[in-house]
C-alpha positions as CSV (number, residue, x, y, z in Angstrom):
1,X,-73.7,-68.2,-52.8
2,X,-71.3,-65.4,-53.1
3,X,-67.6,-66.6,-53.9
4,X,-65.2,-66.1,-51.8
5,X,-62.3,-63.6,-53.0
6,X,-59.5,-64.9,-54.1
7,X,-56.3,-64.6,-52.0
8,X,-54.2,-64.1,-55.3
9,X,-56.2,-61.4,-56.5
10,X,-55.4,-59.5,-53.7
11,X,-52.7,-57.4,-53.5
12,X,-49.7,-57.9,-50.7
13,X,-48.8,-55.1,-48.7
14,X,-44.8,-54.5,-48.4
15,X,-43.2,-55.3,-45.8
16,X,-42.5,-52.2,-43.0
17,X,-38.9,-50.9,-43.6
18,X,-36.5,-50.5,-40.2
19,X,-36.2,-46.6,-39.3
20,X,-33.6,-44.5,-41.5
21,X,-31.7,-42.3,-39.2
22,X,-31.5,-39.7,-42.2
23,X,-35.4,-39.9,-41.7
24,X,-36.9,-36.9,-41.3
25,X,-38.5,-37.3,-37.8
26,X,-42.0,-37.9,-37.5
27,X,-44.0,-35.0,-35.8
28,X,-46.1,-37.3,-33.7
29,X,-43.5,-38.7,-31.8
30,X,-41.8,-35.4,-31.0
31,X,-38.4,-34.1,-31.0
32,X,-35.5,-36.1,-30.2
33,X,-32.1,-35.3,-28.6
34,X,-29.2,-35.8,-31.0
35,X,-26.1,-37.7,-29.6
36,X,-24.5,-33.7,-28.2
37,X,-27.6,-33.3,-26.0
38,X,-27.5,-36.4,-24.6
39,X,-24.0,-35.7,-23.2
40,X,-24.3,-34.6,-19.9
41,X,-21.0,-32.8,-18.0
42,X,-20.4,-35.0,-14.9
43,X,-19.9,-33.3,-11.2
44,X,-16.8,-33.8,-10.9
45,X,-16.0,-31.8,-14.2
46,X,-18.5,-28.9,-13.4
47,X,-16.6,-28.6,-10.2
48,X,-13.1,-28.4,-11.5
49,X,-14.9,-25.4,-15.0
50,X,-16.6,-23.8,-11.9
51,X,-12.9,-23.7,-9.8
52,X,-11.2,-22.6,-12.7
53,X,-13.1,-20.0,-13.6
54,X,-13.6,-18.5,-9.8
55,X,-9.5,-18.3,-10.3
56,X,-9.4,-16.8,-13.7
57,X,-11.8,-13.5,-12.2
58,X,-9.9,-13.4,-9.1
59,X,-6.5,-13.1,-11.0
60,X,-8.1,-10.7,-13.1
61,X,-9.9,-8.5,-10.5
62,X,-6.5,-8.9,-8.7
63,X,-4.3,-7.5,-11.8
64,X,-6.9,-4.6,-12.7
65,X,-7.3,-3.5,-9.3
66,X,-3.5,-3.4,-8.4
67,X,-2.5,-1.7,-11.9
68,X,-5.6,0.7,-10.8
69,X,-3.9,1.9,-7.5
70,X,-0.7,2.1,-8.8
71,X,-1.7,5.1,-10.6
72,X,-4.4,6.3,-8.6
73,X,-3.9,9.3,-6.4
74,X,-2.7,8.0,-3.0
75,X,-5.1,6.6,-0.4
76,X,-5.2,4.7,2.2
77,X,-5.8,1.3,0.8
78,X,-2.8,1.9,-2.1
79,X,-0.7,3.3,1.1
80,X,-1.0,0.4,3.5
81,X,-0.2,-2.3,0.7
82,X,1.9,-0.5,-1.4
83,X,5.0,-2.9,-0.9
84,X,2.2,-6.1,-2.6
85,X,1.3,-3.3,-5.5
86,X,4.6,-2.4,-6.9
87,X,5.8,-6.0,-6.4
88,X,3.5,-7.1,-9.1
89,X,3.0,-3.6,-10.9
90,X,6.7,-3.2,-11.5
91,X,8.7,-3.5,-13.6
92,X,6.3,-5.6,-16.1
93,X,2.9,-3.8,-15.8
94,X,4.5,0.2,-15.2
95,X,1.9,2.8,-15.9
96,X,3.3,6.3,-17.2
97,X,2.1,9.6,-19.1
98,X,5.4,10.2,-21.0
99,X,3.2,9.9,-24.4
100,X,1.2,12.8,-23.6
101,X,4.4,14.7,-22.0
102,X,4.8,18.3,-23.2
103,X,8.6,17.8,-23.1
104,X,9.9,15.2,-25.0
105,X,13.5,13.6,-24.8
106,X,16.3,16.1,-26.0
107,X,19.4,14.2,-25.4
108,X,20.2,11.0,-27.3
109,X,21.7,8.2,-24.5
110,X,23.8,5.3,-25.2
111,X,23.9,2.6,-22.6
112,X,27.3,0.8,-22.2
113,X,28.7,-1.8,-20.4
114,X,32.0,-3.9,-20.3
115,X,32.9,-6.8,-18.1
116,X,35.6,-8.3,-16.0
117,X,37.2,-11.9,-16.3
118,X,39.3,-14.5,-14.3
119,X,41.4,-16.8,-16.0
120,X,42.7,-19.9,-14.7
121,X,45.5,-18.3,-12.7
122,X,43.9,-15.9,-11.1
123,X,44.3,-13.0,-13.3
124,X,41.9,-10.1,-14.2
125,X,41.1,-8.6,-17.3
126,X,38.6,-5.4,-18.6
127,X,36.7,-5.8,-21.8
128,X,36.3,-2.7,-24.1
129,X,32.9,-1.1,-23.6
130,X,30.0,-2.9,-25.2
131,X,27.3,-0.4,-26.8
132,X,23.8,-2.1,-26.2
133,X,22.4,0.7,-27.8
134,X,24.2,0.5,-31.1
135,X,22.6,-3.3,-31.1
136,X,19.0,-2.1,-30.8
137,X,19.4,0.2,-33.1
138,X,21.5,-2.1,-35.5
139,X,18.2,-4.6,-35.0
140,X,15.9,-1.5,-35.7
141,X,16.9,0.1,-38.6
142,X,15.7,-1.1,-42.2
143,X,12.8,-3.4,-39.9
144,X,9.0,-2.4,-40.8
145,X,8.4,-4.1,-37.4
146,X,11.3,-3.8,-35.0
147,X,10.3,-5.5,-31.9
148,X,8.9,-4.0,-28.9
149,X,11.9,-5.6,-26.5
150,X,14.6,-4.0,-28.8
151,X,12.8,-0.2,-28.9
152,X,12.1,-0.2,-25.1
153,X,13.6,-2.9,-22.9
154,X,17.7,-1.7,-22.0
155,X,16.1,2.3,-22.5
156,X,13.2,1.5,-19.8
157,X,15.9,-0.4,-17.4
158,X,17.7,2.8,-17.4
159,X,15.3,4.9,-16.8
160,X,14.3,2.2,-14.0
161,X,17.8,2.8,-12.5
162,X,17.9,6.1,-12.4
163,X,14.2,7.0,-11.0
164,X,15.4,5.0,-8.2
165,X,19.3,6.1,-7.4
166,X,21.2,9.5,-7.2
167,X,23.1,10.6,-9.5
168,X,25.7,12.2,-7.4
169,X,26.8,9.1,-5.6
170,X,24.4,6.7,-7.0
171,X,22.8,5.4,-3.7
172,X,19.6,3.8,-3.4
173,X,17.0,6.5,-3.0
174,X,14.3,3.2,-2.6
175,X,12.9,0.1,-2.7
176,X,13.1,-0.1,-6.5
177,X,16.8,0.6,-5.9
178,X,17.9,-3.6,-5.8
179,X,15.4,-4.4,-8.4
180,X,16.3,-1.9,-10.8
181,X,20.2,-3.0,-10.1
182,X,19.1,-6.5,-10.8
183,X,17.1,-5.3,-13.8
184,X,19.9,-3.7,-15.7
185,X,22.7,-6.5,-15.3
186,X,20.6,-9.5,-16.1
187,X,19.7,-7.7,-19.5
188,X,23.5,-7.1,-20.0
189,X,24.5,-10.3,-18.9
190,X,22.3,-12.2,-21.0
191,X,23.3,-10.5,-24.0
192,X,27.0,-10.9,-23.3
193,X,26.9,-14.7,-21.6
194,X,28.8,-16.2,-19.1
195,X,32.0,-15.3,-20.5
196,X,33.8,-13.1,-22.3
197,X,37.2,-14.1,-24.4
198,X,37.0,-17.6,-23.1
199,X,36.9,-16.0,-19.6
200,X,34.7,-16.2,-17.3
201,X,32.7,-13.2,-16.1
202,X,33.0,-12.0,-12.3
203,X,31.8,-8.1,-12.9
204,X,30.0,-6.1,-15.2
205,X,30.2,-2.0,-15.1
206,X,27.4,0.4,-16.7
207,X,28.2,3.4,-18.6
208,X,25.6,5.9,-20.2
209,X,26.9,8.5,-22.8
210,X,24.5,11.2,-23.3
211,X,24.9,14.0,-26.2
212,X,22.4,16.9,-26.4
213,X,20.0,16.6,-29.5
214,X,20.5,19.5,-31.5
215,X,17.6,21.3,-33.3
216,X,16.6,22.6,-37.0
217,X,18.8,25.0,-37.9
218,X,15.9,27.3,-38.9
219,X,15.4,27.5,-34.7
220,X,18.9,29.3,-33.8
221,X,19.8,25.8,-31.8
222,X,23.4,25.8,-30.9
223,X,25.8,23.1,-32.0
224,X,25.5,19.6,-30.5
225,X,27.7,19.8,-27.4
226,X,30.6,17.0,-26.1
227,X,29.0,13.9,-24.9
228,X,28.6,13.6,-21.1
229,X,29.2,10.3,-19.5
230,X,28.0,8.8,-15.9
231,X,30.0,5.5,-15.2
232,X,28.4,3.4,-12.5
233,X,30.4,0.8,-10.3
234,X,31.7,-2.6,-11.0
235,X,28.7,-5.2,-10.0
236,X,29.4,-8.6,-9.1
237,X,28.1,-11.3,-11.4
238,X,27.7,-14.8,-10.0
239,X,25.6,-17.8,-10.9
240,X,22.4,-16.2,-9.9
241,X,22.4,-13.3,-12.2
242,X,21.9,-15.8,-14.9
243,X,19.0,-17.7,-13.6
244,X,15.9,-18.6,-16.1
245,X,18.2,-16.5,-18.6
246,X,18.6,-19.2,-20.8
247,X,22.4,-18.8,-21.3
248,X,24.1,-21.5,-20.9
């Protein structure tokens, strides 16, 4: 009679360790989705992406197409809503070819300005002109990056004015007449403040001084000519000029 094997000389078997999740995966059971898959976007967020971006291409569509027809040749569709194109063209978003012009600037300008005050009894006084120019320049010079606001901002605003007025009695020759007004003193105004000498300001007045540039002597050019000036009217300033200005 055969004997029966012995349980001892058996070996055990050890017992089944609990799944590692830095186990590799096993390849019979297939792939399984890590915690990112398993995230699903709800409706309510998919709505409110898909909104969001339906505005972002409108507003962009809207902005190209509008900076498109303000320099395209005119046509009908730039004609019949020109007044909604300029209003969000200019002065922000202004489209020009004066890089490429054949006939750069040849007279050096200075914009100017001084301002009026009222003092407690009523009485007025004039400050000495203010040269906004001189303080770009001052901010300018000796600056390996001069900022983009002090090279362009008060020389565009002029050149906003005066596209848009005439210069024999400076009347509005358009509807970028008001804005470019509005332009030019709230730049002035928020460089200056609210007051001036402890005064407050009721007026500001714009002067430009203009002096010819003169060439290489090698070209013959004659001698740098007296400055020529063009003095604007007293504007009134009031509360609303200094709106979102940030002066206090």
């Amino acid at each position: 009679m055969a004997d029966e094997p012995n349980s001892e000389s058996i070996p055990s078997l050890p017992a089944p360790r609990p799944p590692d999740e830095h186990d590799p995966p096993d390849p019979e059971e297939g792939p399984t989705a890590g915690p990112d898959e398993e995230r699903r976007w709800s409706l309510p967020s998919l709505l409110v992406l898909g909104l969001a971006v339906v505005v972002l291409v409108c507003a962009v569509a809207y902005h190209l197409g509008t900076v498109f027809l303000s320099v395209a040749p005119s046509n009908p569709v730039s004609q019949r809503h020109s007044a909604a194109i300029n209003a969000h063209v200019l002065p922000e978003f202004e489209q020009n070819w004066q890089l490429f012009a054949p006939n750069p600037l040849q007279d050096d300008i200075a914009v100017e300005a001084r301002v009026q005050t009222l003092d407690a009894q009523g009485r007025r006084a004039d400050s000495p002109w203010i040269d906004l120019t001189a303080h770009d320049f001052a901010a300018i010079r000796g600056n390996p990056a001069p900022s983009h606001v002090d090279q362009n901002l008060l020389r565009r605003a002029w050149d906003y004015y005066t596209a848009w007025h005439s210069q024999q009695d400076e009347s509005s020759t358009g509807f970028g007449g008001p804005l470019s007004v509005e332009y030019l003193k709230r730049i002035a105004l928020q460089r200056i403040g609210r007051s001036y000498g402890g005064q407050r300001i009721i007026q500001i007045q714009f002067r430009t001084m203009t002096t010819p540039l003169t060439g290489p002597s090698w070209t013959g050019a004659p001698a740098t000519a007296t400055p020529t000036y063009r003095q604007l009217a007293w504007w009134p300033a009031n509360d609303d000029d200094y709106q979102k200005l940030g002066v206090a």
